[in-house]
RODO-2510 file (C-alpha; in nm, 4 decimals, decimal comma):
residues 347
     n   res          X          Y          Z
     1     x    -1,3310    -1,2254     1,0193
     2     x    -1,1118    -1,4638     1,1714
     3     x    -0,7236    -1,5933     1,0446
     4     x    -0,9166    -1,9114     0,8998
     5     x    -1,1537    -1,7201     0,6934
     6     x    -0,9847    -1,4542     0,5687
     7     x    -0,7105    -1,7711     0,4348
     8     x    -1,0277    -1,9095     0,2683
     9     x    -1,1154    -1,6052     0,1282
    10     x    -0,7791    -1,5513     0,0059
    11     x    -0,7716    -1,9266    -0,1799
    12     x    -1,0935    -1,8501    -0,3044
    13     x    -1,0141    -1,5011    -0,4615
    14     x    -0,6461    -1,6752    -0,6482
    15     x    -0,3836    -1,5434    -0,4067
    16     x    -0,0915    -1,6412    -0,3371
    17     x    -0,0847    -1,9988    -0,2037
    18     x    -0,4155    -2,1264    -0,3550
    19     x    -0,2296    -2,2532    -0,6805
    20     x    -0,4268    -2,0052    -0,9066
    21     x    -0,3026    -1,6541    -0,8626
    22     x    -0,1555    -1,4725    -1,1504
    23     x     0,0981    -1,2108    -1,1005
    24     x    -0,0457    -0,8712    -1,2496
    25     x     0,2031    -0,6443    -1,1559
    26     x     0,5925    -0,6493    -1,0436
    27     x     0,7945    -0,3380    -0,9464
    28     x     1,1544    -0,4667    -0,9702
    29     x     1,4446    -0,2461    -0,7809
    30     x     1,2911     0,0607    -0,7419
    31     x     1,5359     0,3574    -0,6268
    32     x     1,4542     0,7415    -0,6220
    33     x     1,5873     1,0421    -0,4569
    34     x     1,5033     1,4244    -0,4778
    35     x     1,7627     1,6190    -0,6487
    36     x     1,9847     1,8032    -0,4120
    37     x     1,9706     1,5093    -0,1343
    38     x     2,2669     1,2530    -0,1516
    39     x     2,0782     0,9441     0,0002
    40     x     1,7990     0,7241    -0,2041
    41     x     1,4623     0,8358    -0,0531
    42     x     1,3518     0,4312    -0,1919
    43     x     1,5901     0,2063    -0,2340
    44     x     1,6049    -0,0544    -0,3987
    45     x     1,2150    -0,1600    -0,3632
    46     x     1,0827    -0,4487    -0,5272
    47     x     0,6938    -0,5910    -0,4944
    48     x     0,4797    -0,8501    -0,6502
    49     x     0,0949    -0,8487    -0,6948
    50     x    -0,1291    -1,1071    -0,8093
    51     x    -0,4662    -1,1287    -0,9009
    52     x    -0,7062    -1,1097    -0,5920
    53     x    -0,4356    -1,0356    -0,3620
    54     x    -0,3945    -0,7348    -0,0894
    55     x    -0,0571    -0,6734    -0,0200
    56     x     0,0054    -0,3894     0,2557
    57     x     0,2576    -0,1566     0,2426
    58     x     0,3432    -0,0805     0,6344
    59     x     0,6238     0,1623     0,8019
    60     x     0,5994     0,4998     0,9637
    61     x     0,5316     0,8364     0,8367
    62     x     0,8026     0,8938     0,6120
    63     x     0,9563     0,5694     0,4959
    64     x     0,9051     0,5793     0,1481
    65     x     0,5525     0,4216     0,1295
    66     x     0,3779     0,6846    -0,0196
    67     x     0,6666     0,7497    -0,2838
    68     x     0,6634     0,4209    -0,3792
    69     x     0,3004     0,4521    -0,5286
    70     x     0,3670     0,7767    -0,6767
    71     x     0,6504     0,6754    -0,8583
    72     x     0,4531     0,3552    -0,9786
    73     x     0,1475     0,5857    -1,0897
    74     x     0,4258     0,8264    -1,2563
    75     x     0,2661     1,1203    -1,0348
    76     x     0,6632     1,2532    -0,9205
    77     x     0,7144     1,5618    -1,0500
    78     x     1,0249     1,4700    -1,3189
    79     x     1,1937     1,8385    -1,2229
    80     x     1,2277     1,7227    -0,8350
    81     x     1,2844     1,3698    -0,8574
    82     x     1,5621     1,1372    -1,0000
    83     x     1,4884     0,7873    -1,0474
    84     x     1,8166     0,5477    -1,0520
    85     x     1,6503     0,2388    -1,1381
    86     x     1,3552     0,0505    -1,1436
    87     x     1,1530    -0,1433    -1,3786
    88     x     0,7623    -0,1645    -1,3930
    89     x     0,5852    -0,4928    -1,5591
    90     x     0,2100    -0,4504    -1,6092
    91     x    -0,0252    -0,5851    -1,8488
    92     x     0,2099    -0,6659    -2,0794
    93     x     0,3780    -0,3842    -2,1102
    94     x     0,7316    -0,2984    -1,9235
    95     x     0,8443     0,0547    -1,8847
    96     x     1,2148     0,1475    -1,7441
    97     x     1,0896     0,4083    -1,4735
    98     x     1,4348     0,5889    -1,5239
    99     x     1,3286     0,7016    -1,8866
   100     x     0,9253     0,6654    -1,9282
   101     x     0,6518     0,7130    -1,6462
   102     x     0,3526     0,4698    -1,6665
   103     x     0,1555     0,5592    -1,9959
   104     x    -0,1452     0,7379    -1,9940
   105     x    -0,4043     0,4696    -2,1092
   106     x    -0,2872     0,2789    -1,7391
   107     x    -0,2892     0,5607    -1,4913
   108     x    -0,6400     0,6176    -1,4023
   109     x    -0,7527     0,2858    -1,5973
   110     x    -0,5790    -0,0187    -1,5429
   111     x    -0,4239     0,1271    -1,2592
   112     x    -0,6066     0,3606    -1,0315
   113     x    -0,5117     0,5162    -0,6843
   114     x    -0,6954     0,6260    -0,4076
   115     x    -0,5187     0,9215    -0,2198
   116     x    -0,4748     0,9889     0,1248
   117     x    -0,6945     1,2686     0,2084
   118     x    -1,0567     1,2712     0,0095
   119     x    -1,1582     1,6390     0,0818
   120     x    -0,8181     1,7813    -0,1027
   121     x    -0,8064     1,5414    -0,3563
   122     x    -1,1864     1,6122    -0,5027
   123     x    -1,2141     1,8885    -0,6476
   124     x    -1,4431     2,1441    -0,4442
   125     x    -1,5975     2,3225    -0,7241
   126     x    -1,7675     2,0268    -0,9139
   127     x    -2,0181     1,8070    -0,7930
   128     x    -1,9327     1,4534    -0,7269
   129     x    -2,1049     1,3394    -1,0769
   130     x    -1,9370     1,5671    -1,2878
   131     x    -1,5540     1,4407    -1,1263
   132     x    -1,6570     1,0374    -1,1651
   133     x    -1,7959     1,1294    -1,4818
   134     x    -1,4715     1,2507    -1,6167
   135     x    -1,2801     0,9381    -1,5577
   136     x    -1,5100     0,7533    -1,7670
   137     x    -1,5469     0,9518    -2,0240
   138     x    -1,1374     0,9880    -2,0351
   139     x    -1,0786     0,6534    -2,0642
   140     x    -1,3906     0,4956    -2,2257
   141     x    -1,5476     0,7533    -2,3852
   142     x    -1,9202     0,7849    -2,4658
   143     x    -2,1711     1,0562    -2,3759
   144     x    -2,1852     1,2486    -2,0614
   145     x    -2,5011     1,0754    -2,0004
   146     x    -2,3628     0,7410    -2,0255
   147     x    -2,0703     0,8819    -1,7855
   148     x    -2,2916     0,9254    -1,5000
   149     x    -2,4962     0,6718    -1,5365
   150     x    -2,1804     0,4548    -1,4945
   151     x    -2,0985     0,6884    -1,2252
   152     x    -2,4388     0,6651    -1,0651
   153     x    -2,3966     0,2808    -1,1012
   154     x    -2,0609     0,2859    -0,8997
   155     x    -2,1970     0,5248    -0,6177
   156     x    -2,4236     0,2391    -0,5501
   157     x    -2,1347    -0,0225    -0,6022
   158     x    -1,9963     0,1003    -0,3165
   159     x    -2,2961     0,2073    -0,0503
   160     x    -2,3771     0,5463    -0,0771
   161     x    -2,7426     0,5469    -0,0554
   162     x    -2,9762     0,7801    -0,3351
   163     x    -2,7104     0,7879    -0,6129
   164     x    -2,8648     0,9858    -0,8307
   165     x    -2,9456     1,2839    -0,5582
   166     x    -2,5350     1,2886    -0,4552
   167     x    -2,4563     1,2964    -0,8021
   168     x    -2,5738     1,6499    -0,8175
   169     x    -2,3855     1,7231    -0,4513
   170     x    -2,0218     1,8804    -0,3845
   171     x    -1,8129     1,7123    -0,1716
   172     x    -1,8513     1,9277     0,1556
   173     x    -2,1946     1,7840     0,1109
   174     x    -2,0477     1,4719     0,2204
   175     x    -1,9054     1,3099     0,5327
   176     x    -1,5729     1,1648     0,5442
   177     x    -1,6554     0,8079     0,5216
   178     x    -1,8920     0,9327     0,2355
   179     x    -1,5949     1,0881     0,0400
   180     x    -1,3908     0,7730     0,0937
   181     x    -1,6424     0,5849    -0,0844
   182     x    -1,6665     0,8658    -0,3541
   183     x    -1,3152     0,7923    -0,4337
   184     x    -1,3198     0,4472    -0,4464
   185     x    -1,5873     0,4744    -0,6925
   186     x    -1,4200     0,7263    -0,9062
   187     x    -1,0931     0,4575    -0,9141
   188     x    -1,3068     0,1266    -0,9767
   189     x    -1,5481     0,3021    -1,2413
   190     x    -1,3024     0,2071    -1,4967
   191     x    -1,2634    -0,1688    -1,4015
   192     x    -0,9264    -0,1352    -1,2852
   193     x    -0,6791    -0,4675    -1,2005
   194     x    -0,5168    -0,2902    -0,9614
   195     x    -0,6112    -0,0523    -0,7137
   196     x    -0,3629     0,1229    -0,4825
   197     x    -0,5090     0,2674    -0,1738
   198     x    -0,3356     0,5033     0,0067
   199     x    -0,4168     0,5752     0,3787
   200     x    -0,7932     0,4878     0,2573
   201     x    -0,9107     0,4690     0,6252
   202     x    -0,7360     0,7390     0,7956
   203     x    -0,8800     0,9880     1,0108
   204     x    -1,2197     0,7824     0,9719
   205     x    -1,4010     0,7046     1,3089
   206     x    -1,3521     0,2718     1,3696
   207     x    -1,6886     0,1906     1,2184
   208     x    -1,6694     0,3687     0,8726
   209     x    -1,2828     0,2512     0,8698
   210     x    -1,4545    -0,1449     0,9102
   211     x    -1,6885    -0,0484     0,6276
   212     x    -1,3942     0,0682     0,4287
   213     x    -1,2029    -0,2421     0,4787
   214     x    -1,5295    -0,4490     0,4194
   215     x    -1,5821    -0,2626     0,1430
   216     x    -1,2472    -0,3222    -0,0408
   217     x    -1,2201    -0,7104     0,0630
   218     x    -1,6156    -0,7570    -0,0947
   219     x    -1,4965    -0,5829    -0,4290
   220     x    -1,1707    -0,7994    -0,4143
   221     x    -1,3921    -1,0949    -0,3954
   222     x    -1,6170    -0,9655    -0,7182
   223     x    -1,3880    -0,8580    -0,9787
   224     x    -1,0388    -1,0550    -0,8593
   225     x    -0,8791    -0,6735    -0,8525
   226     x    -0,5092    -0,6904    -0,7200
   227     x    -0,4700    -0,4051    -0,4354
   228     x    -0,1676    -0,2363    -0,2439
   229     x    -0,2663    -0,0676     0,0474
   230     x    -0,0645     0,1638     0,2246
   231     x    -0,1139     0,1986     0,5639
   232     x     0,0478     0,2146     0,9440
   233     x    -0,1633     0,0752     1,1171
   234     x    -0,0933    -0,3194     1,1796
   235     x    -0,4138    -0,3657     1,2856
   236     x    -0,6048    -0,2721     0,9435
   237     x    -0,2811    -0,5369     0,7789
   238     x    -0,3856    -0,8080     1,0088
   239     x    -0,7729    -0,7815     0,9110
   240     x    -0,7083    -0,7149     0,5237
   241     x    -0,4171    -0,8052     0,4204
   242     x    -0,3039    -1,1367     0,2495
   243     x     0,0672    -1,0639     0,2278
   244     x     0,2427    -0,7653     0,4013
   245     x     0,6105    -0,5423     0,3041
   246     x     0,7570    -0,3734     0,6363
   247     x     0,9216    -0,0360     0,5260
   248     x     1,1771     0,1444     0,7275
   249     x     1,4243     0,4489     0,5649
   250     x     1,2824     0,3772     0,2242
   251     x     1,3784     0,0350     0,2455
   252     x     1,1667    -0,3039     0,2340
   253     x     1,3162    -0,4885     0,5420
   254     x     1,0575    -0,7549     0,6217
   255     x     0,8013    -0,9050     0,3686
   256     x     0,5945    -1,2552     0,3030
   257     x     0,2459    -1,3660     0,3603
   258     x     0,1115    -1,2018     0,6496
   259     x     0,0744    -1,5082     0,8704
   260     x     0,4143    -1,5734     0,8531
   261     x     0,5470    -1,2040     0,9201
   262     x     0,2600    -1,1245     1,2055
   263     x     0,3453    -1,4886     1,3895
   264     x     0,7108    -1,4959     1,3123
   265     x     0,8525    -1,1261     1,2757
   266     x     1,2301    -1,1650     1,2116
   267     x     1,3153    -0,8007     1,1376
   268     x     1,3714    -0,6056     1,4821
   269     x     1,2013    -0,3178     1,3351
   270     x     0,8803    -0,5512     1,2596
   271     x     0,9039    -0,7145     1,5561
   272     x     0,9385    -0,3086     1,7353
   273     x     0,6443    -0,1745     1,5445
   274     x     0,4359    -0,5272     1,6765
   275     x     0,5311    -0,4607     2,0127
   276     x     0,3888    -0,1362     2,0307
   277     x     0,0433    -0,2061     1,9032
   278     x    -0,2017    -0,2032     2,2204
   279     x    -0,3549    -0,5051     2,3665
   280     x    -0,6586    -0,6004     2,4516
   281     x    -0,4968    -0,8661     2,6956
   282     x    -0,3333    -0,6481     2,9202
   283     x    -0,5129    -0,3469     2,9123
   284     x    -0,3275    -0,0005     3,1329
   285     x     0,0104    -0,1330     3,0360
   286     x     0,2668     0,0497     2,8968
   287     x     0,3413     0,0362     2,5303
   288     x     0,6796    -0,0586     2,4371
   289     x     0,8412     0,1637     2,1911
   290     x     1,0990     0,2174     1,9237
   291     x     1,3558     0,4128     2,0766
   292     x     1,5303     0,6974     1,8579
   293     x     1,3728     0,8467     1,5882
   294     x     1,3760     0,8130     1,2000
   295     x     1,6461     0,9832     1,0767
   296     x     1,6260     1,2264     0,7818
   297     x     1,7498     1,1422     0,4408
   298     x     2,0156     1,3356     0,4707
   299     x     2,1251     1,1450     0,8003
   300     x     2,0682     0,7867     0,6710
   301     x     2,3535     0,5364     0,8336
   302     x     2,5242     0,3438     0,5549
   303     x     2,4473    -0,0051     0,5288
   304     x     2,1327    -0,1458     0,7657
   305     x     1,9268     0,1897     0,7748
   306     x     1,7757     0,0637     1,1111
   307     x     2,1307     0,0088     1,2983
   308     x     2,1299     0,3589     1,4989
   309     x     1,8116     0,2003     1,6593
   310     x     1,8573    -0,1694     1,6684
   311     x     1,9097    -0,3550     1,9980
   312     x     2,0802    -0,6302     1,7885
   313     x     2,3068    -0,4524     1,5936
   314     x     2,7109    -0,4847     1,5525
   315     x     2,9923    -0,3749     1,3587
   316     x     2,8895    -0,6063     1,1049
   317     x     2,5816    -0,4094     1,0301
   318     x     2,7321    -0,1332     0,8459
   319     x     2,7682    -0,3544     0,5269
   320     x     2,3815    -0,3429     0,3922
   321     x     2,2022    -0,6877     0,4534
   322     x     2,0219    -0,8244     0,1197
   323     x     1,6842    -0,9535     0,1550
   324     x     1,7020    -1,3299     0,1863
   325     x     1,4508    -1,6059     0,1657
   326     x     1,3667    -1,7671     0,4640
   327     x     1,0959    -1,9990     0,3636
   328     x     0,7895    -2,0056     0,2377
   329     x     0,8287    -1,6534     0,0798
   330     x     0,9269    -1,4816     0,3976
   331     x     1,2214    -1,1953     0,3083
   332     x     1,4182    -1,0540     0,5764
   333     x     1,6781    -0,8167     0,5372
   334     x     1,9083    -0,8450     0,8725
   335     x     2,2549    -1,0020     0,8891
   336     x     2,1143    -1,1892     1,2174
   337     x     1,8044    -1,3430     1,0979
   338     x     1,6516    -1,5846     1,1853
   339     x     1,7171    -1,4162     1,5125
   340     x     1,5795    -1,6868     1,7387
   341     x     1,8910    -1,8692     1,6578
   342     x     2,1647    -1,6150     1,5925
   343     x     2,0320    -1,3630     1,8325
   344     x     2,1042    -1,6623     2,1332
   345     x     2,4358    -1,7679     2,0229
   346     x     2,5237    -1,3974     2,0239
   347     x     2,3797    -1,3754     2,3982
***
């Protein structure tokens, strides 16, 4: 689809910017670490989603992304993990994250997740009916019959072809793409209003990943579901996403609608992580890179996490930069944003 359609599609769904979104769910300063580390492994995290909107989570392996969901979903384990602060409003409800996890009657209901890797997260010994049918019948009861027809009903939802026959399958029946879609179905069989989506098209070849993606968007468009998707790949953010968060060291450091963030990045890591996405344009070139490495939590630099890497940084960056506003929605936290002019006066 092309920028002007997906923007359509977006104002016709009641995203952000068509004057009819309503927010579902905010996650308001979000910090965690694992006990026995000294530095936050998410810091201070806040996101908004609204009804019909995809907001992508994006960052490399490591930067908090995947923590972020668990500790929404309250899947931590509470013996390994000490959350600071953070605040959770959903469906009317509010839960302090430092003393409650998301209740029971959410997780799985209101809220559902699909994880990173299908083939470990279903269950080998049950066949793909029996593991859909248990969400339903946890959440909205019933009989077991009425579970997987429901289940039976979403397998089609989602395009696997002869429901009924995979019902009876196990999952290394299945092909990847085919297990994707068995997850999504297990999420959505409870009518969630949001779905978080973890990695949904990774290690999927590029034509089940665009049926993924085509997939999610066509069930956004149905049932107005709000969805974070976590991802690395800016490519899958510029085809799906309506508004975009840029982690680096557990941090959010660039977010706002994605046409702002993919036409003006103002981050150097954003701008770093755009750079080194291959083009079509100028094809045997070399790839520019990030130099450095992530450091571990351990090794975090006080104040701007991304300073031991930055070609822009200065003394000044030691003193953490807040995330401020510049325009339209588009948060940037760098003491030298908006670069374009403070970048120059520098030079």
């Amino acid at each position: 689809m092309t920028r002007s359609e997906l923007q359509a599609e977006a104002a016709a769904s009641g995203v952000p910017g068509s004057g009819q979104a309503a927010e579902i769910l905010r996650l308001d300063r979000l910090s965690l670490r694992f006990r026995g580390q000294r530095a936050d492994v998410v810091s201070d995290v806040s996101l908004r989603v609204s009804a019909g909107e995809i907001l992508c989570i994006v960052g490399e392996s490591g930067c908090g992304k995947s923590v972020t969901a668990m500790a929404v979903m309250g899947l931590l384990p509470e013996n390994a993990t000490q959350i600071s602060s953070g605040t959770l409003h959903f469906d009317g409800e509010t839960v302090d994250l430092r003393r409650a996890r998301l209740p029971a009657h959410l997780r799985g209901n209101r809220i559902a997740m699909i994880f990173q890797e299908p083939m470990t997260s279903l269950n080998p010994a049950f066949t793909i009916g029996d593991q859909i049918a248990e969400t339903v019948l946890r959440h909205r009861g019933g009989s077991r019959a009425e579970a997987l027809d429901r289940a039976c009903e979403m397998l089609e939802k989602v395009g696997i072809p002869s429901p009924r026959q995979r019902l009876r399958e196990y999952p290394h029946q299945l092909s990847g793409g085919m297990r994707q879609r068995v997850m999504i179905a297990m999420a959505l069989a409870n009518d969630p209003q949001i779905l978080i989506a973890d990695e949904p098209t990774t290690a999927l070849d590029v034509t089940i990943q665009a049926q993924i993606l085509d997939l999610i968007r066509g069930l956004r468009r149905e049932t107005g579901m709000g969805t974070i998707m976590i991802t690395h790949d800016l490519g899958v953010v510029g085809e799906i996403a309506d508004s975009v968060a840029v982690m680096y060291g557990g941090q959010v450091v660039e977010q706002g609608p994605v046409a702002d963030v993919f036409d003006n990045p103002q981050h150097p890591y954003t701008i770093g992580l755009m750079s080194a996405v291959p083009r079509l344009d100028s094809p045997g070139g070399r790839l520019a890179i990030v130099p450095g490495t992530v450091p571990t939590i351990d090794a975090m630099p006080e104040g701007c996490r991304f300073r031991t890497r930055c070609a822009f940084a200065t003394p000044g960056c030691a003193r953490r930069p807040a995330l401020a506003d510049l325009g339209g929605g588009h948060l940037v936290a760098c003491h030298h944003a908006p670069l374009e002019t403070n970048v120059s006066v520098r030079a």
